[in-house]
N, C-alpha and C positions, 0 to 999 in steps of 0.2 A: 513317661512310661507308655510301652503298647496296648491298645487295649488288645487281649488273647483272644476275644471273643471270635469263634467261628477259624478260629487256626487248627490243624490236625499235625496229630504229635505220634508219634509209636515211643511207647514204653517198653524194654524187652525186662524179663525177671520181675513183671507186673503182678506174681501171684502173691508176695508177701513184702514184709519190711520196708526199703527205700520208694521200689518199684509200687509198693500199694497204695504207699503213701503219694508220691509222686503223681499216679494218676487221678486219686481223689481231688486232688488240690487243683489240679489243671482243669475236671471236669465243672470242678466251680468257679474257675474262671471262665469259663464260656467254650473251653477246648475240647473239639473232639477226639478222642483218646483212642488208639489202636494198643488192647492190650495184648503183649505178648509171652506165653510162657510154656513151658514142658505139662504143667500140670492142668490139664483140659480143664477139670471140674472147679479148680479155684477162680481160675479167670472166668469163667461163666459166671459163676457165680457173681462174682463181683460186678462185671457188664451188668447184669440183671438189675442187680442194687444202683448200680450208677446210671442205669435206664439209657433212652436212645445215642448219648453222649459217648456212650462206651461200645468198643469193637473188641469180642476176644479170639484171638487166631494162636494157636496153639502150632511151637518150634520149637528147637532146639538148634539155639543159636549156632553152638558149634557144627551145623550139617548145613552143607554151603546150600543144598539142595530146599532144602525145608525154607532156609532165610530167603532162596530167590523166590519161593512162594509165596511166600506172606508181603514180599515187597510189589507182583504181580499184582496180588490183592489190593493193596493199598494203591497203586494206581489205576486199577479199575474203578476201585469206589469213589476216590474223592480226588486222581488225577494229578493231584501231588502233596508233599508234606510242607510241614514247618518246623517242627523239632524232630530230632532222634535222640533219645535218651538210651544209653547206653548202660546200662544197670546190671544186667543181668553177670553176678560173677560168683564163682567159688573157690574156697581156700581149705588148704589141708595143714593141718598143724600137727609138725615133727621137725626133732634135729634133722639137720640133711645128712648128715649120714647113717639116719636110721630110714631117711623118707624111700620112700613107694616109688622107683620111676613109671607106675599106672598112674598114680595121684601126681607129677609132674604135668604128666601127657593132658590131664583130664583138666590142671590149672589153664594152661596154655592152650587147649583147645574151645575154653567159655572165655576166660578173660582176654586171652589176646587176636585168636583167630574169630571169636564171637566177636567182639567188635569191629576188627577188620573187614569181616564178611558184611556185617550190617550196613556197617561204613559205607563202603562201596557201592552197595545196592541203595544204597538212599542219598546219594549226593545229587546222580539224575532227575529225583523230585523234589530235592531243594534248592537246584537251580531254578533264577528268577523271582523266588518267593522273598518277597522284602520282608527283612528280621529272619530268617531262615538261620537255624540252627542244628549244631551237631555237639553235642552235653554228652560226656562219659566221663562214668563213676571210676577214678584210682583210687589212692587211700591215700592215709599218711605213710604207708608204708610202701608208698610208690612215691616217698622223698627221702625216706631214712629208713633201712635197715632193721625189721625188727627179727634178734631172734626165733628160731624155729619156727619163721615164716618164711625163708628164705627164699624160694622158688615161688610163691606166693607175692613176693614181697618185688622179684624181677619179674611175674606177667603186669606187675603196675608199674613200676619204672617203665615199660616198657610204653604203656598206653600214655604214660605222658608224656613219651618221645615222639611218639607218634604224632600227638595233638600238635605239639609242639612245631615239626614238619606239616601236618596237615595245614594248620591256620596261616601259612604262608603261602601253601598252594591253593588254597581257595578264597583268601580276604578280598582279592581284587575284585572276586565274583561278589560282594555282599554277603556272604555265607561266612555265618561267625561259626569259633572251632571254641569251647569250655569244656574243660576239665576241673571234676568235684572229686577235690580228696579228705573224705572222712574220717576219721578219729573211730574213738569207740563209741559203739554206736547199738541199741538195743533191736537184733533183728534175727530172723532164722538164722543169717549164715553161722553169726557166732553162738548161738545156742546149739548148733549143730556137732561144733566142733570142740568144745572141752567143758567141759563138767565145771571148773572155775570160773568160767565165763560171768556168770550170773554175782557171782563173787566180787570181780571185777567190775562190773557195771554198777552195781552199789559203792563201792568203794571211789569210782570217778564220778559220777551222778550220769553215766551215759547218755547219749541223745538218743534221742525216735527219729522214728523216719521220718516224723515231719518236720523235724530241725533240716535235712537234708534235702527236702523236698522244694521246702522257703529258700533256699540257697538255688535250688535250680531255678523255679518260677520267678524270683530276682534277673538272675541272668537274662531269663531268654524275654522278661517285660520291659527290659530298657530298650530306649530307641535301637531303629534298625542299624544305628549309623556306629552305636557303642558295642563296644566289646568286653566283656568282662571275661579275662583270660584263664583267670582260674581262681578256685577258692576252696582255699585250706580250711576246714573246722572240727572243732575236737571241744569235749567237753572243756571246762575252763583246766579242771582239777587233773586232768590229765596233758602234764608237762614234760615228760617224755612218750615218746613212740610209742 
């Protein structure tokens, strides 16, 4: 395994859930943490609590503008990266023939053009970094279909096609390409979205975000020379989608 110590990571959607959990765990591995999110006062917050370890720069993934800022930032400060965690995502839950083409527009502009943007801007500082990584959160429902997640369900299909293309174009370079597809999992986005939710998650025994978290810092601690491609997890008890 690597030791993480003194590696510099960007977390995007770092204000709560995966992303909070994500950077807590990295910062006690020795990792200095770029957090990133929409919401100024949580990720301050948090940097504060995680003291000099932690950086919070505040974007909104989906504004290509904002992302080429915060990627300037990071190579001014510390000249280049080692992970990119791709986290930051939202979902809208309705039939599709009742949904929102606004709520289409606003999936596909976090979860798929968000990551793309990020993508791009940080492959430049994770070239040459031995163990250099690029981790983006799909779901399970970016392998199988779930109702009234529909359009939801294609901005992650979509990010795992992507990885999928990606990690062929970059392996030669030493730059590993993982994708993490979650199950149910106890986090703002689904508390946000349906009043069952909560219903749900006792009835699976749902994960935290630090189930998902140990799933990344696995990845990106194996040698530079390993790849771990992707990993599916989901509560035990939840055996469909």
């Amino acid at each position: 395994m690597q030791d993480l110590s003194g590696k510099v990571a960007l977390v995007t959607g770092a204000s709560s859930g995966i992303g909070e959990a994500a950077a807590r765990l990295l910062v006690s591995e020795g990792v200095q943490v770029v957090l990133v999110a929409r919401r100024r006062e949580r990720i301050e917050a948090l940097a504060a609590e995680l003291g000099p370890a932690a950086l919070a720069l505040t974007a909104d993934v989906a504004d290509a503008k904002q992302v080429a800022a915060i990627f300037d930032q990071v190579r001014e400060r510390f000249g280049g990266l080692d992970l990119l965690f791709n986290n930051a995502g939202l979902g809208v839950n309705a039939p599709f023939e009742q949904s929102d083409p606004a709520d289409w527009k606003r999936m596909i502009d976090v979860n798929l053009y968000g990551v793309l943007q990020c993508t791009q801007a940080a492959i430049p500082l994770l070239r040459g970094r031995p163990g250099a990584m690029i981790c983006s959160v799909s779901s399970v429902g970016g392998r199988y279909g779930v109702p009234n997640w529909s359009v939801y369900s294609a901005t992650k299909f979509a990010v795992v096609g992507f990885h999928d293309a990606l990690r062929k174009e970059l392996g030669e370079e030493g730059i590993r390409v993982t994708v993490l597809e979650p199950g149910a999992a106890r986090t703002e986005f689904g508390a946000n979205v349906a009043d069952a939710m909560a219903e749900r998650w006792a009835q699976l025994d749902a994960m935290a975000g630090e189930d998902i978290a140990q799933a990344l810092v696995y990845a990106f601690a194996q040698p530079a020379r390993v790849l771990v491609e992707e990993i599916l997890l989901r509560p035990v008890k939840q055996i469909a989608p």
